[in-house]
Phi, psi and omega in degrees: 000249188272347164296330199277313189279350177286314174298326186264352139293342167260012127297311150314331173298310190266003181274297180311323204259326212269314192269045156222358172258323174278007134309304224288315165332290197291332160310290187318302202289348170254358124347292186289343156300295194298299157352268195289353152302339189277326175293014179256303174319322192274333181297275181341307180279330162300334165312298168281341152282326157332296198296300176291352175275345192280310192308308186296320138336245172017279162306311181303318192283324172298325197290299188314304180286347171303307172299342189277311188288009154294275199331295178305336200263325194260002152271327171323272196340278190307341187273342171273306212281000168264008168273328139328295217285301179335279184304330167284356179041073181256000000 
């Protein structure tokens, strides 16, 4: 009778309770998948910003020596036309 129906609700109870801890199980491990895809995701875009601050260095020491030799190329210029000027005796 009623010992019997008490007993077969707290078997449903624990049949119910037993299938909300393995959902619950299976939400945590896939929680915990998205997690470490997203720090591997986050590792990556830290790699390629790494990678664009080294190129933009880069460009910028090219940019820098262009200018010296700019710079080195319009005293040449000016240091010839006054030697032209010199030898033509302006």
């Amino acid at each position: 009778g009623q010992i019997s129906g008490v007993i077969k609700q707290v078997s449903n109870l624990s049949d119910t309770i037993a299938i909300s801890l393995d959902e619950q199980n299976s939400t945590t491990n896939e929680i915990s998948r998205y997690v470490h895809e997203s720090a591997k995701g986050s590792e990556e875009i830290s790699r390629n910003i790494a990678g664009v601050a080294e190129a933009a260095q880069n460009t910028a020491l090219g940019a820098n020596g262009s200018l010296k030799s700019a710079q080195a190329l319009a005293k040449m210029s000016t240091d010839l036309r006054a030697l032209v000027n010199a030898l033509n005796g302006n």
